[in-house]
C-alpha positions in Angstrom: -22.9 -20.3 0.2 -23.7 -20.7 3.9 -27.6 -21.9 5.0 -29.9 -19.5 6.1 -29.5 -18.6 9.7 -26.0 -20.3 9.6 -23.5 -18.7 12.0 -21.1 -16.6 10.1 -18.2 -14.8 10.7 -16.7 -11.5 9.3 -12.3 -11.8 9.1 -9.3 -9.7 8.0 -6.8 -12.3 6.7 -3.6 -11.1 5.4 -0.4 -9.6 6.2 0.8 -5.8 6.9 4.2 -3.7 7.6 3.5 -4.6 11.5 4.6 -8.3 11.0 6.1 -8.8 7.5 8.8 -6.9 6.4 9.6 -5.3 3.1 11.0 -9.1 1.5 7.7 -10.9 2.4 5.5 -7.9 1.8 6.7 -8.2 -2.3 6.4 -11.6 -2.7 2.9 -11.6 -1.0 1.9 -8.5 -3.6 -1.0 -9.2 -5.6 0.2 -6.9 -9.4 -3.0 -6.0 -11.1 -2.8 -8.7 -14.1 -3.0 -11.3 -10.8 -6.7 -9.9 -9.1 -9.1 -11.1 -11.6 -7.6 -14.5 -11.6 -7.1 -14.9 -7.8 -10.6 -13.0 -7.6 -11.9 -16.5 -9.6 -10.2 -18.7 -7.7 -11.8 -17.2 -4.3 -15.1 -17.2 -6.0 -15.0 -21.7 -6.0 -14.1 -21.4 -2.3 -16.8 -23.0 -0.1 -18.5 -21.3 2.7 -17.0 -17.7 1.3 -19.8 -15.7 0.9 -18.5 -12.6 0.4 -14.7 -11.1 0.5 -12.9 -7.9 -0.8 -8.9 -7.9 -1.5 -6.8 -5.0 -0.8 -3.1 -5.2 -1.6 -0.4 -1.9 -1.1 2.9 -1.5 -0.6 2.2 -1.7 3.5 -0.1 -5.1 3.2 -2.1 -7.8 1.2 -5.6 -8.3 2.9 -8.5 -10.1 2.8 -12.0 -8.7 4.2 -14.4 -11.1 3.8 -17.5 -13.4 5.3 -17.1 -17.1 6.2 -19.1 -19.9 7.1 -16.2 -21.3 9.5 -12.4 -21.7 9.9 -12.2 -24.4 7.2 -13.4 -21.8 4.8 -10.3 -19.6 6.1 -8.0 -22.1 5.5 -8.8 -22.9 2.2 -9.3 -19.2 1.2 -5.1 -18.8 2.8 -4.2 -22.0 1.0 -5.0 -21.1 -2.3 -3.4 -17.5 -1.8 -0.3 -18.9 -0.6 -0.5 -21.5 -3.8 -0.9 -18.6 -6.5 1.9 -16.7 -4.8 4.5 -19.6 -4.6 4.4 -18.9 -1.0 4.6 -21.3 1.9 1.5 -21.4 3.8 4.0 -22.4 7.2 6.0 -19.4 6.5 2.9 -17.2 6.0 1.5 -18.1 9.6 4.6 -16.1 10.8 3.3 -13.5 9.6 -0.4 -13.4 9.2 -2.9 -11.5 10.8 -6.4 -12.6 11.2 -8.9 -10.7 12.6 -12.7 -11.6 13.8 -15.8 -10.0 14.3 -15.7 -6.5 15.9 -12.0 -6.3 16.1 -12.0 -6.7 12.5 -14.5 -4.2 11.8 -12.2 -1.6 14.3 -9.3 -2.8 11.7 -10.9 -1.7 8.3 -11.9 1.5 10.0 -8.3 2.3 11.2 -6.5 1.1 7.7 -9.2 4.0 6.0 -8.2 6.3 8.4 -5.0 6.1 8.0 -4.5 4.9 11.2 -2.8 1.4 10.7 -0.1 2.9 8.0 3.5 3.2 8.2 3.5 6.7 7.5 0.1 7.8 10.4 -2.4 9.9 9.0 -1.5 9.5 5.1 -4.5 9.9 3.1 -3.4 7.8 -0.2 -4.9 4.6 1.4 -8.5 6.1 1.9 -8.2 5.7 -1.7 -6.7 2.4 -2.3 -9.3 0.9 0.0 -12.3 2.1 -1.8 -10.8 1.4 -4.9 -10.6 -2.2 -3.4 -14.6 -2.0 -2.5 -14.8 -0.8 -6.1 -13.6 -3.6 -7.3 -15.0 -6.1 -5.2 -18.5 -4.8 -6.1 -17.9 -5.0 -10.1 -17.0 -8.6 -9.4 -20.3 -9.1 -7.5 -17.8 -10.5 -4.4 -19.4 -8.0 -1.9 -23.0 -8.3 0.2 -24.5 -6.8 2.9 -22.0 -7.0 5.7 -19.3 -6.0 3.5 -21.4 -3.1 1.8 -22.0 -1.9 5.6 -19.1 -2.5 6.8 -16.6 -0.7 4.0 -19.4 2.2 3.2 -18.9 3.0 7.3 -15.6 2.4 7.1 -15.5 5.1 4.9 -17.7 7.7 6.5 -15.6 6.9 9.3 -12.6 7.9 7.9 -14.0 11.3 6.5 -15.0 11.9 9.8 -11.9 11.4 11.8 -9.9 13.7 9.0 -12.2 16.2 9.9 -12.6 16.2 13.4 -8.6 15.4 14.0 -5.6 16.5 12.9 -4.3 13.9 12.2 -3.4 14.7 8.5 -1.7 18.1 9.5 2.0 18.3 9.6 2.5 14.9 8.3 5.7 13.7 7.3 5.3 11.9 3.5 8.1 9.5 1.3 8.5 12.3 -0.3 9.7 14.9 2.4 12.1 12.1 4.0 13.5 11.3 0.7 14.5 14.9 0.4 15.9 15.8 3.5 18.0 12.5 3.1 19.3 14.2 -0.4 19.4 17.6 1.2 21.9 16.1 4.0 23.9 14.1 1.3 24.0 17.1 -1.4 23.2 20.2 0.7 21.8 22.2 -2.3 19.6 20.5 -4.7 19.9 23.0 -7.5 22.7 21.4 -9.0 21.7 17.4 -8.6 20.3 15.3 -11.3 17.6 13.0 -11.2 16.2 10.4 -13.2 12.5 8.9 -11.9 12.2 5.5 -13.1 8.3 4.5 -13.1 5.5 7.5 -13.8 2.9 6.6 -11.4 1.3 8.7 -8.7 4.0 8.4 -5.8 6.9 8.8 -7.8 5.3 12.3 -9.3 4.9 13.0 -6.0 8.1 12.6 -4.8 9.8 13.7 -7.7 7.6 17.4 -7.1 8.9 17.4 -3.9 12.2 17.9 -5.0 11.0 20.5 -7.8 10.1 22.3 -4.6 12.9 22.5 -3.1 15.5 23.8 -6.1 16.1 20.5 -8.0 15.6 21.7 -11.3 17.0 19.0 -14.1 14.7 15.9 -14.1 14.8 13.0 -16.4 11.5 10.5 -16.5 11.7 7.4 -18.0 9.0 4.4 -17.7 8.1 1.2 -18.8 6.2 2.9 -21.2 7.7 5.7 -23.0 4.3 7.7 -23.7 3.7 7.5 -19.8 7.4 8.7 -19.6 6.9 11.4 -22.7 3.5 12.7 -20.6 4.8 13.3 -17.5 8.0 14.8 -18.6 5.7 17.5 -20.6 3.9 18.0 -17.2 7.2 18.2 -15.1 8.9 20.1 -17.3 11.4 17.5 -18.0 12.8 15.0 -20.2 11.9 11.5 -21.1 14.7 8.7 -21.6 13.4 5.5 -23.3 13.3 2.6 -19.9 16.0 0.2 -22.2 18.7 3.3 -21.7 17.9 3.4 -17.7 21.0 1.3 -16.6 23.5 2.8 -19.8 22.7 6.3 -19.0 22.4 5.5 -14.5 25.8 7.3 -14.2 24.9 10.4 -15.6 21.9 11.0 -12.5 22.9 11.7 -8.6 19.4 10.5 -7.8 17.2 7.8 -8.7 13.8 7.5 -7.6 12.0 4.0 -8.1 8.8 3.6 -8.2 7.5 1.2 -11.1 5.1 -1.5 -11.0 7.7 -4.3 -12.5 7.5 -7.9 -10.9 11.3 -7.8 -10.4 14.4 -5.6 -9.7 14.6 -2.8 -12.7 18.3 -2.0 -11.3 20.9 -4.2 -10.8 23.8 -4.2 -8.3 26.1 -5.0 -11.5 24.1 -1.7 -13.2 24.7 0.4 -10.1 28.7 -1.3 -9.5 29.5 -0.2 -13.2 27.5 3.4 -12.8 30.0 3.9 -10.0 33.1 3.7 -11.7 32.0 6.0 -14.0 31.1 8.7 -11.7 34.2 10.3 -10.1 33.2 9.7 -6.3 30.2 11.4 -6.3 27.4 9.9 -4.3 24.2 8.2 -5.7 21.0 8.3 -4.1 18.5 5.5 -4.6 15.2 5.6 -3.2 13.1 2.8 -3.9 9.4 2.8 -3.6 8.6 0.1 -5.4 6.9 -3.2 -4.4 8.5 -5.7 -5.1 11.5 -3.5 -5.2 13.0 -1.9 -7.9 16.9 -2.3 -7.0 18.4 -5.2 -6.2 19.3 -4.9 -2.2 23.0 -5.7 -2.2 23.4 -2.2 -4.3 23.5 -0.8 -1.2 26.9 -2.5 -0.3 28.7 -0.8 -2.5 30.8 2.4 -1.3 29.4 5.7 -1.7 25.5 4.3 -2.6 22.9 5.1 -0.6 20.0 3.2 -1.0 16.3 3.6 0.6 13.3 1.4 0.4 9.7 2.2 1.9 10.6 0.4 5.4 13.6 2.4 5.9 11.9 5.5 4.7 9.2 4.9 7.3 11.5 4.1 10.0 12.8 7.7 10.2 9.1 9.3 9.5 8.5 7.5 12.8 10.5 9.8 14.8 7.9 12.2 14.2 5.2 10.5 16.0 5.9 11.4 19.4 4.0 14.3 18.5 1.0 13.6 17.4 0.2 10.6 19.9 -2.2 12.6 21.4 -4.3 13.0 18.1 -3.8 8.9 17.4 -6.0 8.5 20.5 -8.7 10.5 19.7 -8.5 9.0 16.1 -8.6 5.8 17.6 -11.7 6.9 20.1 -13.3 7.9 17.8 -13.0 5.1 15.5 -13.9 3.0 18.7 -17.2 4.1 19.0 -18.5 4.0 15.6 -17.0 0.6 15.5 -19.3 -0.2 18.2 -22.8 1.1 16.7 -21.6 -0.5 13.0 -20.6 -4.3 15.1 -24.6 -3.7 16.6 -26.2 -3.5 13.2 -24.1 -6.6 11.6 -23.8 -9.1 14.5 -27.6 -10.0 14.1 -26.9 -10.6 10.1 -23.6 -12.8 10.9 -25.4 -15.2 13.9 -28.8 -15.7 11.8 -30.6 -13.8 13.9 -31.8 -10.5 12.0 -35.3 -9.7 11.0 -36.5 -9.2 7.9 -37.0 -5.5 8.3 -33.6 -5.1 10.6 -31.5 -3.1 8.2 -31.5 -2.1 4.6 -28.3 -2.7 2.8 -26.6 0.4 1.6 -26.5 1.9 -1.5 -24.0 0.3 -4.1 -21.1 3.0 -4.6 -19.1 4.9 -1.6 
């Protein structure tokens, strides 16, 4: 812990979709068994007095407070160390943020702001989960608590003041107009969801919406699988079958929470020869990813991961440029009165009576 009315500093440590691409991002993923463990490690680090982690599919951050850059660079070393990961390599692509600026990041990243896909609401969610978290592992204090609970309001406020969640293009509707361009009419296609968590429902509704009508679930767990086929209207296939039964599906959406590829380019080769010429469709949404990246040699596959997905959503930002700027004006200026309230706390120079800390849950 630092001394009283020792200079502090508040930091974003960590790496995003801006620098690292999709083969960093999944090796830098934190999977859920991995956070209490890393959460301990972080706890022994000196001069970190309080942090939060936040880990997606677009980064793996740290928010924290720290006596001093030594603290920093112990806190990336033993990241780097639990994730196999060189800590030379991971200065390529870090990003480490100080003071106000980082106070301007967490509010954009809650906004939507700072994702691949601008305006999606999904990581509004994620981030608070993240505070959540932090707070049940008493890892949060008063900067963090005021910084993440106005990070929050902020958020809220921007959604309803902007439109910068209307018209957005998801995954989901890019996915489909890809199949709609490789299939025309979906009525007829069959699709097999691999993983039953929240995006791949999503994605698979999307193309319930638009006619495809015979869908196949299959997960990790077959009474995830068997639920969500009830709900769907579908069927369930046991997740041992996925790779026997892969020719029988024209599309495959990916989207589990395995540490490794669930799909293999041998799976997909052999698939192939099975099916008579017809395309196959693979869109991966999975971090780390679900297919093995050299499927998409192989003639006749077409195979999507999050960063290509994004790439083409980005077309549609020309349009709504004018609503980023007011996002990002907004988000300004309450960065600004939130960086006031803090700064004091951070250089040892509040008063007793300066600010109450927040209440404990967003």
């Amino acid at each position: 812990m630092s001394e009283p009315g020792e200079r502090q500093t508040l930091f974003v440590l960590g790496a995003t979709h801006h620098q690292a691409p999709i083969e960093v991002r999944e090796k830098l993923a934190l999977a859920a068994e991995a956070l209490d463990p890393l959460h301990q490690a972080l706890a022994t680090v000196p001069g970190l007095d309080e942090f939060t982690v936040l880990s997606t599919c677009n980064r793996t951050e740290f928010y924290g407070v720290a006596s001093g850059p030594e603290t920093l660079r112990h806190l990336q070393a033993v990241f780097c160390m639990r994730q196999d990961f060189a800590e030379a390599e991971f200065a390529k692509f870090a990003l480490q943020l100080h003071g106000r600026p980082a106070v301007q990041h967490l509010m954009e990243v809650a906004a939507g702001l700072d994702s691949q896909l601008i305006g999606e609401t999904e990581i509004f969610g994620q981030v608070k989960d993240a505070y959540a978290r932090a707070q049940e592992r008493r890892s949060t204090g008063p900067v963090l608590n005021r910084v993440f609970q106005k990070a929050f309001q902020a958020a809220k406020h921007v959604r309803t003041h902007t439109a910068i969640t209307s018209g957005q293009v998801s995954v989901a509707n890019v996915a489909v107009e890809l199949a709609q361009t490789i299939y025309g009419v979906l009525s007829s296609v069959r699709i097999l969801l691999l993983g039953a968590g929240d995006i791949g429902e999503k994605t698979a509704r999307a193309f319930q919406s638009r006619g495809a009508a015979a869908l196949t679930v299959s997960s990790r767990r077959i009474e995830h699988a068997m639920e969500l086929a009830s709900a769907m209207d579908a069927t369930a296939l046991p997740f041992e079958h996925r790779e026997h039964h892969l020719a029988d599906f024209d599309i495959v959406v990916c989207s589990t929470a395995a540490p490794g590829t669930v799909l293999t380019t041998a799976a997909v080769r052999d698939a192939m020869r099975r099916r008579a010429a017809r395309p196959l469709f693979l869109i991966d949404l999975a971090l780390p990813r679900d297919v093995e990246a050299s499927a998409a040699d192989l003639p006749n596959v077409y195979l999507y991961n999050l960063d290509d997905l994004a790439k083409i959503a980005e077309e549609n930002r020309s349009a709504r440029e004018a609503e980023i700027e007011k996002c990002r004006t907004l988000l300004t200026e309450r960065t600004a009165v939130v960086w006031e309230q803090i700064e004091p706390r951070l250089t040892g120079t509040a008063t007793g009576s300066a600010h109450r800390d927040v209440p404990a849950h967003p």
